[in-house]
C-alpha positions in Angstrom: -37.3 1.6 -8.7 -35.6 3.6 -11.8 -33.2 1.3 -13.7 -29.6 2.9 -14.1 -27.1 2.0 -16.2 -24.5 -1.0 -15.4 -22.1 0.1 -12.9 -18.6 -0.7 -13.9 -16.1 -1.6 -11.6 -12.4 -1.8 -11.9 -10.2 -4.1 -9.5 -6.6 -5.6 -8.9 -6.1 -9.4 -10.0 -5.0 -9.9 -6.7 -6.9 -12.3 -4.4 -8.4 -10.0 -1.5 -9.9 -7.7 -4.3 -11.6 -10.8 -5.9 -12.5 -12.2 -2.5 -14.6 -8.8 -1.4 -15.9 -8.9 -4.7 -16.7 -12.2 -6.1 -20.4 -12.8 -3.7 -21.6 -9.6 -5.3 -20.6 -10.7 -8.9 -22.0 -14.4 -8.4 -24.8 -13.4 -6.8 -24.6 -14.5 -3.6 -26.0 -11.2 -2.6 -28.8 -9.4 -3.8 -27.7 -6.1 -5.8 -30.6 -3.8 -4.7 -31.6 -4.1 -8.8 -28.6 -2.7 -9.6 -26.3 -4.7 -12.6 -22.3 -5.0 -12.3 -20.1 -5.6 -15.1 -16.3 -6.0 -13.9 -12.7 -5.9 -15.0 -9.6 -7.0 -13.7 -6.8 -5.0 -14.0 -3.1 -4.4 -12.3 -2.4 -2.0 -9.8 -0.8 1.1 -11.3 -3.1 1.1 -14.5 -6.2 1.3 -12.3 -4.6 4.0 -10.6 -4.2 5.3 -14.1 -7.7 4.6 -14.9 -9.2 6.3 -12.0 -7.3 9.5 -13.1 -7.9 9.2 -17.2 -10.6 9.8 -20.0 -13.0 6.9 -19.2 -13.1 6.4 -15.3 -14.7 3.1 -14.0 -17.7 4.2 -11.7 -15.7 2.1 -8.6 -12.3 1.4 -8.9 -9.8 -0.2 -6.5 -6.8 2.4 -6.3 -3.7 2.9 -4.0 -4.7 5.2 -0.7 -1.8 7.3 -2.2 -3.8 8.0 -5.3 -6.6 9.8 -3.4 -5.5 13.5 -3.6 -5.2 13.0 -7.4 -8.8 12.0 -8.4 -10.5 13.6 -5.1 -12.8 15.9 -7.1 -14.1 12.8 -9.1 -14.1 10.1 -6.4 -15.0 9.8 -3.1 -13.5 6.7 -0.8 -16.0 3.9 -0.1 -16.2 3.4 3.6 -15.1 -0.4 3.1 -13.2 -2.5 1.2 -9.9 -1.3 2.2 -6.6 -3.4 2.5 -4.7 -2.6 5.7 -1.4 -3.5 7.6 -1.2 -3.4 10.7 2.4 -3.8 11.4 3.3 -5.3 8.4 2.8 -4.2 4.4 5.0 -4.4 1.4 8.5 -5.3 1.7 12.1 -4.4 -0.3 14.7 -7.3 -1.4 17.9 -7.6 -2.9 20.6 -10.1 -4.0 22.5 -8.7 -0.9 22.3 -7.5 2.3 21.5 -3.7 2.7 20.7 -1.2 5.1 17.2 1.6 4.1 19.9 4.1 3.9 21.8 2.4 0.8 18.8 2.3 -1.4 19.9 5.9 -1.7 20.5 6.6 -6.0 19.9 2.6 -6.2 18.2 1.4 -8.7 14.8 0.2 -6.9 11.9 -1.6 -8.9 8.8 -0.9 -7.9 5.1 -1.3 -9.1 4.4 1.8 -9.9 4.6 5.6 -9.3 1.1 6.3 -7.8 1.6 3.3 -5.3 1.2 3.6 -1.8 4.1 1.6 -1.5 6.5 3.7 -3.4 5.2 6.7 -1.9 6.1 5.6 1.6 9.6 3.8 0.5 9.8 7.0 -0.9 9.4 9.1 2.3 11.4 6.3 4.4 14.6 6.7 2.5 14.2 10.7 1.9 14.0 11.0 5.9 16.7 8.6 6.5 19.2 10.0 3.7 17.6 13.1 2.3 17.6 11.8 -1.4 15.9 9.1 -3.1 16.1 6.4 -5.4 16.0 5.8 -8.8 12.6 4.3 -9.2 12.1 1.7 -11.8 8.7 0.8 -12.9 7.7 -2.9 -13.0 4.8 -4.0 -13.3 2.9 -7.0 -11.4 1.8 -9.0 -14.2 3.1 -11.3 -14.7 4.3 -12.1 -11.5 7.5 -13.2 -11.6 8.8 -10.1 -13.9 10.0 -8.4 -10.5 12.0 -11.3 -9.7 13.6 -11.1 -13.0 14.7 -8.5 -12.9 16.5 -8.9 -9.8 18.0 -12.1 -11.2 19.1 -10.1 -14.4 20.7 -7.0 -12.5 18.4 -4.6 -14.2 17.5 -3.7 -10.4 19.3 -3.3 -7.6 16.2 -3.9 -5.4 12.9 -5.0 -5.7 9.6 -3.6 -3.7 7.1 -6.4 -3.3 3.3 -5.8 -2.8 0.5 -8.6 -2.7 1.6 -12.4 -2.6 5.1 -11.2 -3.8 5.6 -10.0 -0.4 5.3 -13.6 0.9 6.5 -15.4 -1.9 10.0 -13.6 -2.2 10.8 -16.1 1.3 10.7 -18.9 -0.9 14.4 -17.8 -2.7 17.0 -17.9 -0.4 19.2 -16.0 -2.3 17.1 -12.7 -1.6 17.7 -10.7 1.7 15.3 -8.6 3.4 16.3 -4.4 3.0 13.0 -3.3 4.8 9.8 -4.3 5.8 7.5 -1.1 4.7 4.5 -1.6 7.3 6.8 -2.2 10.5 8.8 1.1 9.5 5.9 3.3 8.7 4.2 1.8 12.4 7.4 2.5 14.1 7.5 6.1 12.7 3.6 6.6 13.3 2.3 4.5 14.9 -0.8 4.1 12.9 -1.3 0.7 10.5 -0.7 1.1 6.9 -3.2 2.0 4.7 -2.1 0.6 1.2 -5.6 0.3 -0.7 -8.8 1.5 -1.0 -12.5 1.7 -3.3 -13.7 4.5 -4.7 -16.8 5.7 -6.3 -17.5 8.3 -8.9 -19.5 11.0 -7.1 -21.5 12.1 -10.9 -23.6 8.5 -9.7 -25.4 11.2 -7.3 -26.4 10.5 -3.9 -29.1 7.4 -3.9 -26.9 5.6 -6.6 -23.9 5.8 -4.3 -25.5 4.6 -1.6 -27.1 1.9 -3.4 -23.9 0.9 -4.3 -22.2 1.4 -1.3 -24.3 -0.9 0.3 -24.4 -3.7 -2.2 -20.6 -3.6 -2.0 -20.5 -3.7 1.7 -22.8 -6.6 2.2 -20.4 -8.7 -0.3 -17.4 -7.9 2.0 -19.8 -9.1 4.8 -21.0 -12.3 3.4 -17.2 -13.0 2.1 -16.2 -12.3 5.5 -18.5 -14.5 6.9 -18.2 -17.7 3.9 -14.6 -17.4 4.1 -14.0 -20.4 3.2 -16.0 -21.0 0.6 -15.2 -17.6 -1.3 -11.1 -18.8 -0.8 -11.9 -22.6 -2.4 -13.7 -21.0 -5.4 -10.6 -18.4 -6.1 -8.4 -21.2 -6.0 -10.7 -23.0 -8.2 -10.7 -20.5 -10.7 -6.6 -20.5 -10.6 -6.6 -16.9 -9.2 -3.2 -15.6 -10.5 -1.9 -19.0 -11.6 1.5 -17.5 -12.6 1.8 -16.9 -8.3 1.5 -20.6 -7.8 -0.4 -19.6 -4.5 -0.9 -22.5 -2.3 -3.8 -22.9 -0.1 -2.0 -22.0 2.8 -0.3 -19.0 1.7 -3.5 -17.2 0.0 -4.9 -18.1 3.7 -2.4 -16.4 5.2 -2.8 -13.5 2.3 -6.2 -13.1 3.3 -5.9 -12.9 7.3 -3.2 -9.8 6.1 -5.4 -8.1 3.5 -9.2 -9.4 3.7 -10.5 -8.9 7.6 -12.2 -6.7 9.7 -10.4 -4.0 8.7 -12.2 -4.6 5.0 -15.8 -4.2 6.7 -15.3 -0.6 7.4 -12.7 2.2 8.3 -11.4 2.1 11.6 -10.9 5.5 13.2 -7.4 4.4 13.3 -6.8 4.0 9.6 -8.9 7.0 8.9 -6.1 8.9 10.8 -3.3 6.7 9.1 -4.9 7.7 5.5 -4.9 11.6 6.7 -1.4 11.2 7.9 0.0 9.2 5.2 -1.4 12.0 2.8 -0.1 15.1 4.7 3.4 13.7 4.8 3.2 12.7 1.2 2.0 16.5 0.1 4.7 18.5 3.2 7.1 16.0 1.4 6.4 17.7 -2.2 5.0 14.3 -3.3 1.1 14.5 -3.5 -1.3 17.6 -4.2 -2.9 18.2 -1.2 -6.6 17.0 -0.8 -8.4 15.7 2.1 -10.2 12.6 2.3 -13.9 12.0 2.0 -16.0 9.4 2.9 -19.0 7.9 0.8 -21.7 6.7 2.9 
């Protein structure tokens, strides 16, 4: 078999990323000969990544990314992070109604997010304006927090553990809970996250890696346990202060069944979520295609 060059791949330090990722990159699965070399990196720059100079050959990027890099990517069939009734969620120091994040300040993770892209169409179809959107970034985790605390936000929208975590100040109040709304509007789950692969690898390197990537998701899926202790072990975003019940919990939201492979459900909810993001004058329009 041909030797190819090391395949990079690009993901988010959070924990169902590392937890679809981490038998292939400790070799608890055999790589079809291929070699991985990996980076960790947070959410919006791999999103940036994906669509600059020096693309990783997979990256982990926000479903609402897609349209952007669609003639250098296509989506892996797996590996996707998916809420079914339940996704990222907005706080602030007070209680509010959707409608009031209108011309508020809002902090959010980033600007090619799914997560600000549907916030984005939530409070556009309940008000007709927007918000003033207010990049912060993940890392380190408690910056969003801060910034609530200091009043440099008005509210704060919460993706990965934050979205649990924010429960344990009772000082914040729930504005909306992103997956419910966008269920109740579609009635699809959410589609927040996804894998993609640089189509230049050509046809039998895609699917070589394809597969190697799909039995890691299968043998995490299946050690679940033991793939959770060692992320713990490794003090897996330490600055979280993630419990082992909470990055359980995490996991059961974000690293499941729907991880093993796209539902014909979410495949719709991806189509959807892009048309409404391009009628809204928010995406390019692209559609979305599947790897093997």
């Amino acid at each position: 078999m041909p030797s190819i060059p090391t395949v990079r791949l690009a993901f988010s330090p959070d924990a169902d990323d590392l937890f679809m990722f981490w038998p292939l990159l400790t070799g608890k699965v055999d790589a079809d000969g291929l070699a991985f070399a990996h980076e960790r990196v947070e959410t919006e720059r791999l999103n940036a990544r994906a669509e600059g100079d020096d693309p990783p050959d997979v990256c982990a990027v926000s479903i609402a990314q897609l349209p952007a890099i669609a003639a250098r990517y296509l989506l892996l069939p797996h590996g996707g992070s998916v809420g079914r009734g339940y996704g990222p969620v907005v706080v602030a120091k007070r209680p509010m109604r959707l409608e009031e994040l209108s011309g508020l300040r809002v902090g959010v993770p980033g600007l090619r997010t799914t997560a600000h892209l549907v916030l984005r169409l939530l409070v556009r179809e309940a008000t007709s304006r927007d918000y003033q959107a207010v990049v912060v970034p993940i890392a380190p985790f408690a910056r969003i927090f801060e910034a609530l605390d200091a009043g440099e936000i008005d509210a704060a929208l919460l993706i990965h553990e934050g979205r649990l975590s924010w429960r344990d100040d009772p000082s914040l109040h729930q504005v909306v809970e992103i997956g419910e709304a966008w269920t109740a509007a579609t009635g699809l789950p959410l589609p927040l996250g996804g894998n993609v692969i640089r189509r230049d690898l050509g046809p039998e390197v895609i699917a070589r890696v394809s597969d190697a990537c799909r039995r890691s998701i299968a043998w995490a899926l299946a050690h679940r346990d033991e793939v959770l202790d060692a992320i713990l072990a490794a003090a897996a975003r330490d600055e979280a202060k993630v419990t082992r019940a909470r990055l359980d919990r995490y996991l059961d939201m974000y690293a499941n069944a729907d991880s093993a492979g796209y539902t014909s459900d979410v495949v719709r909810a991806i189509e959807a979520l892009l048309v409404r993001g391009h009628r809204a004058g928010l995406l390019p329009g692209a559609g979305v295609e599947l790897s093997p």
